[in-house]
VMD Tcl script that draws the C-alpha trace (Angstrom):
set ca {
  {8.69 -3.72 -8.85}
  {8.57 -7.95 -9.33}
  {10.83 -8.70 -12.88}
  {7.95 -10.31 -14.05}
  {4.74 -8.64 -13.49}
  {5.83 -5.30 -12.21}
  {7.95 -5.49 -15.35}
  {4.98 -5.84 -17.46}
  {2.52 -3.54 -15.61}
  {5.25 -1.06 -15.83}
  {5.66 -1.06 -19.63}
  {1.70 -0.81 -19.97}
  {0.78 1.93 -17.75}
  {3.83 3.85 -19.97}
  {2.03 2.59 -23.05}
  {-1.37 4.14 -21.99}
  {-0.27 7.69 -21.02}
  {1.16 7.42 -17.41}
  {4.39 8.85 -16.22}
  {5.40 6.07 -14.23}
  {8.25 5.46 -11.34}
  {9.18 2.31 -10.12}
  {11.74 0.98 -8.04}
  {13.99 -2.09 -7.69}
  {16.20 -3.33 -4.83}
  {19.30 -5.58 -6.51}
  {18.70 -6.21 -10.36}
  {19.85 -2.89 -11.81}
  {20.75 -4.27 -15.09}
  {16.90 -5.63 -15.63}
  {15.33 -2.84 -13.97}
  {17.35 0.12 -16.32}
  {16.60 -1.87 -19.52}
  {12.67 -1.40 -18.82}
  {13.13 2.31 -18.80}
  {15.28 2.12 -21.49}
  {12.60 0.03 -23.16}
  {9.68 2.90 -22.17}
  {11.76 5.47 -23.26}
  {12.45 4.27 -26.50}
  {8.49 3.95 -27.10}
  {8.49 7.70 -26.13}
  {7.49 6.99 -22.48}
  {8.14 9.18 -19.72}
  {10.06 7.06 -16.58}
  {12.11 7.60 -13.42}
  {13.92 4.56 -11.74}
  {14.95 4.35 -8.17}
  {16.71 1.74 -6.20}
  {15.15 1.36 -2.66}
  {14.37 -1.26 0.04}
  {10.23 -2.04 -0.05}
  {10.46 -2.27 3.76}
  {12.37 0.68 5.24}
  {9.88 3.27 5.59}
  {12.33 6.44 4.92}
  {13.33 5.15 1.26}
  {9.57 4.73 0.48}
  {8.94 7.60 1.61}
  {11.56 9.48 -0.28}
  {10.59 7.71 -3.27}
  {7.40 8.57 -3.11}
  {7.65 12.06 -2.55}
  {10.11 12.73 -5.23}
  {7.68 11.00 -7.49}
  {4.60 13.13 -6.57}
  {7.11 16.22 -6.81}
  {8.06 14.81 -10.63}
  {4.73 14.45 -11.53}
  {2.69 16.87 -9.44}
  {-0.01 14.37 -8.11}
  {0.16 10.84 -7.43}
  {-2.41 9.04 -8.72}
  {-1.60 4.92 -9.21}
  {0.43 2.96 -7.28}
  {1.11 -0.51 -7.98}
  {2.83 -2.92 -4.71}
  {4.77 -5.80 -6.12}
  {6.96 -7.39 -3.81}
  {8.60 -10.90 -3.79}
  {7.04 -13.17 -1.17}
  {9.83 -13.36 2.03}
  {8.51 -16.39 3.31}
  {9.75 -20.59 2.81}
  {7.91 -23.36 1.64}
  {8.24 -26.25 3.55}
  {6.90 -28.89 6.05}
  {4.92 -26.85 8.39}
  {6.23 -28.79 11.63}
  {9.82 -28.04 10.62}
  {9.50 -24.35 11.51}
  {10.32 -23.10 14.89}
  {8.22 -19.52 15.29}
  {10.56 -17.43 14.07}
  {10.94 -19.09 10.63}
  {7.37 -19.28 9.95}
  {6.28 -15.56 11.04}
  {8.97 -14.20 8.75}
  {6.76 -14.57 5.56}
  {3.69 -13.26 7.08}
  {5.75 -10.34 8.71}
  {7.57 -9.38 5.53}
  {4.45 -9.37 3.16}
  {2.62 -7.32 5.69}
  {5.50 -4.99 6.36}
  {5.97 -3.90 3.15}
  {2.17 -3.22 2.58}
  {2.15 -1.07 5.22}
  {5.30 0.68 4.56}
  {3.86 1.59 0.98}
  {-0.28 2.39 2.22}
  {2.12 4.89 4.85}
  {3.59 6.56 2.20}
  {1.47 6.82 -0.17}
  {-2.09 7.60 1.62}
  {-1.78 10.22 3.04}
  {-0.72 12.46 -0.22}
  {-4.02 10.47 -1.95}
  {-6.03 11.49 0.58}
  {-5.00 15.00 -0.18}
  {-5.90 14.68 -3.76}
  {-9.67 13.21 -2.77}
  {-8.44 10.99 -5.13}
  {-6.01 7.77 -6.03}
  {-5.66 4.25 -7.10}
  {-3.83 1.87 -4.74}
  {-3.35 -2.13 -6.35}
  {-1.73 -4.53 -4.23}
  {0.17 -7.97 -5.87}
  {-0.77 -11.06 -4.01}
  {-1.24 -14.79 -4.76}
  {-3.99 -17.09 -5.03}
  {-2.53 -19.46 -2.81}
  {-4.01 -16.31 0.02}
  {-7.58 -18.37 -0.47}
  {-6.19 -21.54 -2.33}
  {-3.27 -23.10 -0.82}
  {-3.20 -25.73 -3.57}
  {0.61 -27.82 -2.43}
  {2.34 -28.67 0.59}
  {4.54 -26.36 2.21}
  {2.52 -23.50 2.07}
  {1.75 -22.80 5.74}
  {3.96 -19.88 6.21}
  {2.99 -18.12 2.94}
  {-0.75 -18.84 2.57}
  {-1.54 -16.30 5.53}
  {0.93 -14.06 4.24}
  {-0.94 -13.76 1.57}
  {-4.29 -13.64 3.33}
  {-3.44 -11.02 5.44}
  {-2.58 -8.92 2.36}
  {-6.28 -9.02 1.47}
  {-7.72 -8.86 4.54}
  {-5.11 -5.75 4.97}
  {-6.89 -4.55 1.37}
  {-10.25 -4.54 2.38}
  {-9.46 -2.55 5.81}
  {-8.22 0.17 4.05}
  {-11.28 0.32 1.08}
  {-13.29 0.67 3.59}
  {-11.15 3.30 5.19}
  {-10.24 5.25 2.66}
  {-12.91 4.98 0.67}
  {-14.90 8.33 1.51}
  {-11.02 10.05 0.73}
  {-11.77 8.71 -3.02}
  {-9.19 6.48 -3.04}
  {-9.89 2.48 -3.95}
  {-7.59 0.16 -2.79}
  {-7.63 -3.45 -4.75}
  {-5.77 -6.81 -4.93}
  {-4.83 -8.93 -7.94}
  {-4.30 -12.29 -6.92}
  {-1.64 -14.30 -9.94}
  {-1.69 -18.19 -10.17}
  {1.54 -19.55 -11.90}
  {2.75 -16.88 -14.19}
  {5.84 -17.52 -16.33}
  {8.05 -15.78 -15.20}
  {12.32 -16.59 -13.69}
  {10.97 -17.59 -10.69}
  {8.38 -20.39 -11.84}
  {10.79 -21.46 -14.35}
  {12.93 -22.92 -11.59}
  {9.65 -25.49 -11.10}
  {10.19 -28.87 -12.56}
  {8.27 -28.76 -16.31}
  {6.20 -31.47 -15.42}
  {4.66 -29.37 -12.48}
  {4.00 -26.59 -14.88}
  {2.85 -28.73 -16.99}
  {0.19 -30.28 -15.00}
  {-1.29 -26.81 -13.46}
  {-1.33 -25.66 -17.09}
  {-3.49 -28.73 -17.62}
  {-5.61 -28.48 -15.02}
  {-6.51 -25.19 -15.72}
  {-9.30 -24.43 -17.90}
  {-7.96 -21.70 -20.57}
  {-5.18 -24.71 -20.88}
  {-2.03 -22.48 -20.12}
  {-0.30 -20.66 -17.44}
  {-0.72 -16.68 -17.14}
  {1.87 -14.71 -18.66}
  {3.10 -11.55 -16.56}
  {1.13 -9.39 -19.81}
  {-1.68 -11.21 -18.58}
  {-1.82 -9.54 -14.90}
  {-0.57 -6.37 -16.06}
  {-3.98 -6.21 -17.95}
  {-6.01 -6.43 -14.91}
  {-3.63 -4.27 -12.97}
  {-4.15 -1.39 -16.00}
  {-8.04 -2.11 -15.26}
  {-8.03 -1.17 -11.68}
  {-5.75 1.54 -12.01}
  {-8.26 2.56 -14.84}
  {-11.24 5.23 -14.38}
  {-13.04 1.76 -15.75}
  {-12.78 0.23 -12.67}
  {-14.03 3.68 -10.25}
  {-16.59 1.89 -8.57}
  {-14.21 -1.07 -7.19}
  {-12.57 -1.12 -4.25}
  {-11.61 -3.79 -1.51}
  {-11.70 -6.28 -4.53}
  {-10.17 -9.79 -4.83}
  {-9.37 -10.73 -8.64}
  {-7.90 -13.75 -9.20}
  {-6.00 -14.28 -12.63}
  {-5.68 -17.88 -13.00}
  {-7.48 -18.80 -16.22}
  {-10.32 -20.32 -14.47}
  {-8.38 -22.73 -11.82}
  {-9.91 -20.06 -9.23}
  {-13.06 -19.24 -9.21}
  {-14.26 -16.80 -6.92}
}
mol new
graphics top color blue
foreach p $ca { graphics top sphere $p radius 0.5 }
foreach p [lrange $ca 0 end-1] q [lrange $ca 1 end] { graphics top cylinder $p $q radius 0.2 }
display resetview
């Protein structure tokens, strides 16, 4: 779960009926004052601490969710990017495969642990977090991340069309800027001009992907799968 976004997605799939798990790896303190904050709504949550990319937590997790519950039907991947932003020829190999390796390990930790109890059910709703800089690498610096990204959606689509005929759809949500702790370390005149170049005239709010999330985890959204949707207010159109 991202502070931000996996925050907010959190809090809405509670709101809407869901008994929801998520997990966190270091902020505690943030991550127990969303459950407290769904319980007090009269929510149902369970909060675990455990490492996106070490298969045997995720696996644990999972299964003592599904064993709470008695199905598993959503699952939401957030996970902070890994990777550095900087001048491309200042890598050395190892620097720059880090990000890719890092998004794409914790994908396929998670699509591990989680498919093959979907595929039991016939049924299932897997939404994976990435970035529009996967298609729209819009600054310098981004040569390490931008296929980390990409491969995340190429990684989508592979399993749609895999897992498809097990009724499961597997979807990615692609943020611009959102406001969240991380962006707010950006200078205010950068946020300010992205804002202004977008056409809505603002940044995204993490409320504002958790909406789309809650779509494609959503009976609404049955007939999508392998999907790219950026939320960017317009400054990617695809």
């Amino acid at each position: 779960m991202g502070g931000g976004i996996g925050a907010a997605t959190t809090r809405l799939l509670a709101t809407q009926g869901a008994t929801v798990a998520f997990s966190y790896l270091r902020n505690a303190d943030t991550a127990e004052a969303v459950a407290q904050s769904i319980r007090a709504q009269g929510g149902q949550v369970s909060l675990w601490q455990a490492d996106a990319h070490d298969m045997t937590q995720v696996r644990v997790l999972v299964q003592r969710t599904a064993d709470l519950a008695g199905h598993l039907d959503i699952v939401v991947h957030s996970v902070p990017p890994n990777g550095q932003i900087r001048p491309f020829l200042s890598f050395a190999w190892e620097d720059f495969v880090r990000g890719p390796e890092s998004e794409l390990k914790a994908a396929f930790v998670a699509a591990q642990a989680v498919l093959p109890l979907m595929s039991a059910q016939h049924a299932g709703r897997l939404v994976y977090i990435t970035s529009g800089w996967a298609k729209y690498p819009n600054m310098d610096g981004l040569t390490s991340l931008a296929p980390a990204f990409g491969a995340l959606v190429s990684l989508t689509r592979a399993l749609a069309k895999e897992f498809g005929p097990h009724g499961i759809t597997v979807n990615t949500v692609a943020p611009g800027m959102v406001e969240t702790d991380l962006s707010a370390q950006m200078p205010l005149e950068v946020r300010m001009q992205i804002a202004a170049m977008t056409p809505l005239g603002r940044i995204a709010t993490p409320d504002d992907v958790a909406q789309v999330i809650g779509f494609l985890a959503s009976d609404a959204s049955r007939f999508m799968t392998g999907t790219y949707l950026p939320v960017s207010g317009g400054l990617a159109m695809d």
